[in-house]
C-alpha positions in Angstrom: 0.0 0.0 0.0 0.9 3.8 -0.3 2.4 5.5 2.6 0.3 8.5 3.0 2.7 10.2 6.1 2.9 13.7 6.2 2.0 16.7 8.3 -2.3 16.7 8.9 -3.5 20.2 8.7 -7.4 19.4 9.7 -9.2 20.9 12.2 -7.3 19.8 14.5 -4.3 21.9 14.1 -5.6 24.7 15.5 -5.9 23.4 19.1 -3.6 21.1 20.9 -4.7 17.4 22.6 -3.8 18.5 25.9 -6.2 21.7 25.8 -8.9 19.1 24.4 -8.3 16.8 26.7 -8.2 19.4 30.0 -12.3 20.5 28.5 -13.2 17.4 28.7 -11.8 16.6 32.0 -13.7 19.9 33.2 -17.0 18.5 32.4 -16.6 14.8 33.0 -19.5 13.5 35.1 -19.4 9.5 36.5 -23.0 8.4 35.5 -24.8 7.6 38.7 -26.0 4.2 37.9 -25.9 1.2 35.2 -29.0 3.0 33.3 -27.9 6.4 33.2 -24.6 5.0 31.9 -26.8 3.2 29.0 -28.6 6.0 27.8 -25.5 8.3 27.4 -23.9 5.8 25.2 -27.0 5.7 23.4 -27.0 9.7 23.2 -23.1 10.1 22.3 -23.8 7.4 20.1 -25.1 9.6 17.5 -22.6 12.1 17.3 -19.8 9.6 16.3 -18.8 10.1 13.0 -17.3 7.0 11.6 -15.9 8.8 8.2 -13.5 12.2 6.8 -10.9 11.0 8.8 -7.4 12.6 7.4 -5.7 11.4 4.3 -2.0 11.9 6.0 -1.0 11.0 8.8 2.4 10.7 11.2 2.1 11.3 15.0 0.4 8.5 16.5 -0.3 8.5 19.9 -1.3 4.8 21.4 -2.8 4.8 24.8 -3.2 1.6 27.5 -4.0 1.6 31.2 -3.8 -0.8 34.0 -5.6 -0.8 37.6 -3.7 -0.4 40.4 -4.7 -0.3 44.1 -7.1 -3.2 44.5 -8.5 -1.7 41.1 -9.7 1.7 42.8 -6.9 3.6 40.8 -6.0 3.4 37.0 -2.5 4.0 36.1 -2.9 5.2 31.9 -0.1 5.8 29.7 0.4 7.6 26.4 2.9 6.9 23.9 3.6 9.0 20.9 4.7 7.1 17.8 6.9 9.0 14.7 5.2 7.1 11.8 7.8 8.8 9.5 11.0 8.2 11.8 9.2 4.5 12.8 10.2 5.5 17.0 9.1 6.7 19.8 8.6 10.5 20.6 7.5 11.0 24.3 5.9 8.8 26.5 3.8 10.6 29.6 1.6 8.3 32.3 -0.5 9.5 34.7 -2.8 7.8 37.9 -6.7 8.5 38.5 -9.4 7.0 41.3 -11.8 4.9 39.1 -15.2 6.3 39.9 -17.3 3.4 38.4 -17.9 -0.2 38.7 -16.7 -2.9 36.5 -19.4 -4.0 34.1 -18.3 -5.4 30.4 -19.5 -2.8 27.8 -19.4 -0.1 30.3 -15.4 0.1 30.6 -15.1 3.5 29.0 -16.3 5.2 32.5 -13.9 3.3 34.5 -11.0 4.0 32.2 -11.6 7.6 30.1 -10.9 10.0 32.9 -7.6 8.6 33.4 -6.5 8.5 29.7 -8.3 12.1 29.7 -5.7 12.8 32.4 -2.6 11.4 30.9 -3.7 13.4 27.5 -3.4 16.6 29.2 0.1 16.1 29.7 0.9 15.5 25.7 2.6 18.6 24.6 3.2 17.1 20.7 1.2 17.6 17.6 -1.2 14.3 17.5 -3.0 13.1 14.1 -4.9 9.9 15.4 -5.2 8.1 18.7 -5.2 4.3 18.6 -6.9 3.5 21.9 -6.5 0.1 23.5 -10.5 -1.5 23.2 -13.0 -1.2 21.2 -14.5 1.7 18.7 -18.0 0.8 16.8 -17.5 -2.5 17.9 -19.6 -2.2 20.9 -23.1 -3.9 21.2 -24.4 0.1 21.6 -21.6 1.1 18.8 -20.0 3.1 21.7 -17.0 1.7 22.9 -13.8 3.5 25.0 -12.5 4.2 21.6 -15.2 6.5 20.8 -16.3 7.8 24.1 -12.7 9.3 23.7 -13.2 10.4 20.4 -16.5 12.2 20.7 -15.1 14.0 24.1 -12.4 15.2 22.7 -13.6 15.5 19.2 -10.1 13.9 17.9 -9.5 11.1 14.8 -9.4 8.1 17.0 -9.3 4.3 16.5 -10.4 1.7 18.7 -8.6 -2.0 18.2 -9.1 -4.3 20.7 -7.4 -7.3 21.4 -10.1 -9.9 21.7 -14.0 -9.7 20.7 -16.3 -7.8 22.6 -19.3 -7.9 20.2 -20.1 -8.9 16.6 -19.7 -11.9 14.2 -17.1 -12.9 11.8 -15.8 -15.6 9.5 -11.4 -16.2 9.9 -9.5 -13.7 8.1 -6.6 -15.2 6.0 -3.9 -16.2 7.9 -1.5 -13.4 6.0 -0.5 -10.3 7.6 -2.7 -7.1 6.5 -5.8 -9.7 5.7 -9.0 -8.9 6.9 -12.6 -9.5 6.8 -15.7 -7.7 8.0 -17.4 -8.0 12.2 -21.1 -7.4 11.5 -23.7 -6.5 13.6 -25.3 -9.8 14.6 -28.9 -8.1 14.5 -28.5 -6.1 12.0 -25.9 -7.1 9.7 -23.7 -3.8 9.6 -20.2 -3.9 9.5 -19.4 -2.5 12.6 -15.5 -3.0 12.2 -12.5 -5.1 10.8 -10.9 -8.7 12.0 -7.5 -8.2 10.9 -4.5 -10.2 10.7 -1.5 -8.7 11.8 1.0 -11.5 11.7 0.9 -15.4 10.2 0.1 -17.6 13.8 -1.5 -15.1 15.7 -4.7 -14.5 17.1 -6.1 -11.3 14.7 -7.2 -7.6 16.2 -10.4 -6.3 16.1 -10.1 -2.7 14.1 -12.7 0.1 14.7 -13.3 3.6 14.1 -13.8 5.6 17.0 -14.5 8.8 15.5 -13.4 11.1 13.1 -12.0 8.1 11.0 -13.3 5.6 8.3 -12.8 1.8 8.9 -11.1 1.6 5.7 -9.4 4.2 6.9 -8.8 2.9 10.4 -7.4 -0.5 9.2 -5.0 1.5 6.8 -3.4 3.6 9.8 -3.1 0.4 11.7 -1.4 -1.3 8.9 0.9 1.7 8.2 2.0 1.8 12.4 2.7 -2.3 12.0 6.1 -3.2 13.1 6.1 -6.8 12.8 4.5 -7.5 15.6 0.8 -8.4 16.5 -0.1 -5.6 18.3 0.3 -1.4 16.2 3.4 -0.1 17.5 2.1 3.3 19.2 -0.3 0.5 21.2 2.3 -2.0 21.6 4.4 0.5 23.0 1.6 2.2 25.5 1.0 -1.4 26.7 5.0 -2.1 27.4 5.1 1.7 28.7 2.1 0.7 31.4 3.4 -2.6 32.5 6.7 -0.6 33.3 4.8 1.8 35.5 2.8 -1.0 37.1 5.6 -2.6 37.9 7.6 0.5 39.7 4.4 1.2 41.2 4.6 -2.4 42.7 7.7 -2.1 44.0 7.4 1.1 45.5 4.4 -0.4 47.4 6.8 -3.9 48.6 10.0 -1.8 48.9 8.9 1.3 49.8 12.6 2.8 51.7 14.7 1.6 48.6 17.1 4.3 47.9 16.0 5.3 44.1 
């Protein structure tokens, strides 16, 4: 395929990530229960605009998170990836209490005000965010992947690293193959089953906003390093198990010198 890397001057270049992000933070409100959480996805549903992403593309920016603290805190890093140079630019992390209750489909209010947090911090021109989970690919087509995308109003891609929701036949075994998820109700393609590398288990590819699955897919592709995971998310996920661990050993070893 092409390499369409360059410089992005969308809409987005006239406001930063972090100034995004910090808006969003400022009006972030924990549902209070399981329904109220339901009907916003429903709501911010509709405003998720899974096309006219941008044609060029080259800072990356992969985010991951882990809990911490008996899962009552969520460490979530950010790592930005040079699609041009093929390295990483920055990496920032950053800790948040975790305000809501763990219920599959639902993760997005556990996990965004963290990432929303960590994003604040980025201080770096950012074309797309791959976020670690799901876009479209969400039983209410509103996965973390676009709850971060809507908030912040940012090109953003959801791939997740097993299946949440949809049905599929088996992609080809070939790196860059991929075949459609549908909707099992309704038959819409609501996001991609790619193969990333022969022998392993594929990803799940969605848009989260502001991007095209074709689209999506293509950025993923282009951020491949030979290994199963995109390299901006592959790196956030390395990135977070380093924090985690320090964190860890703070907690066992907390008078060692360094």
């Amino acid at each position: 395929m092409s390499h369409p890397i360059g410089p992005w001057a969308g809409p987005m270049a006239s406001r930063s990530l972090a100034e995004a992000a910090r808006q969003a933070l400022r009006q972030w409100r924990t549902p209070a229960d399981l329904e109220e959480a339901r009907n916003l996805q429903w709501t911010l549903a509709r405003r998720v605009r899974a096309e006219d992403g941008p044609t060029r593309w080259r800072w990356v920016l992969g985010l991951d998170s882990a809990f911490i603290g008996g899962g009552h805190r969520i460490l979530a890093g950010a790592v930005l990836w040079d699609a041009v140079g093929r390295t990483v630019v920055h990496r920032w992390v950053a800790v948040a209490d975790v305000e809501f209750p763990y219920v599959p489909g639902f993760l997005s209010f556990r996990e965004t005000p963290g990432y929303l947090r960590v994003m604040t911090q980025v201080d770096h021109p950012v074309d797309i965010l791959i976020v670690d989970g799901q876009g479209t690919a969400h039983p209410r087509g509103f996965g973390i992947a676009c709850h971060i995308g809507v908030l912040l109003d940012w090109p953003t891609i959801g791939v997740g690293k097993s299946r949440l929701f949809g049905r599929h036949e088996t992609p080809a075994p070939n790196a860059g193959q991929w075949v459609p998820l549908w909707h099992p109700r309704t038959g819409a393609v609501i996001g991609a089953v790619l193969t990333t590398r022969p022998r392993t288990r594929p990803v799940y590819v969605s848009p989260g906003h502001r991007i095209s699955l074709e689209q999506a897919v293509a950025v993923v592709l282009d951020c491949w390093d030979g290994y199963r995971l995109p390299e901006p998310q592959r790196q956030a996920d390395q990135w977070v198990r380093q924090m985690r661990a320090r964190v860890f050993d703070s907690q066992t070893h907390p008078d060692r010198p360094g």
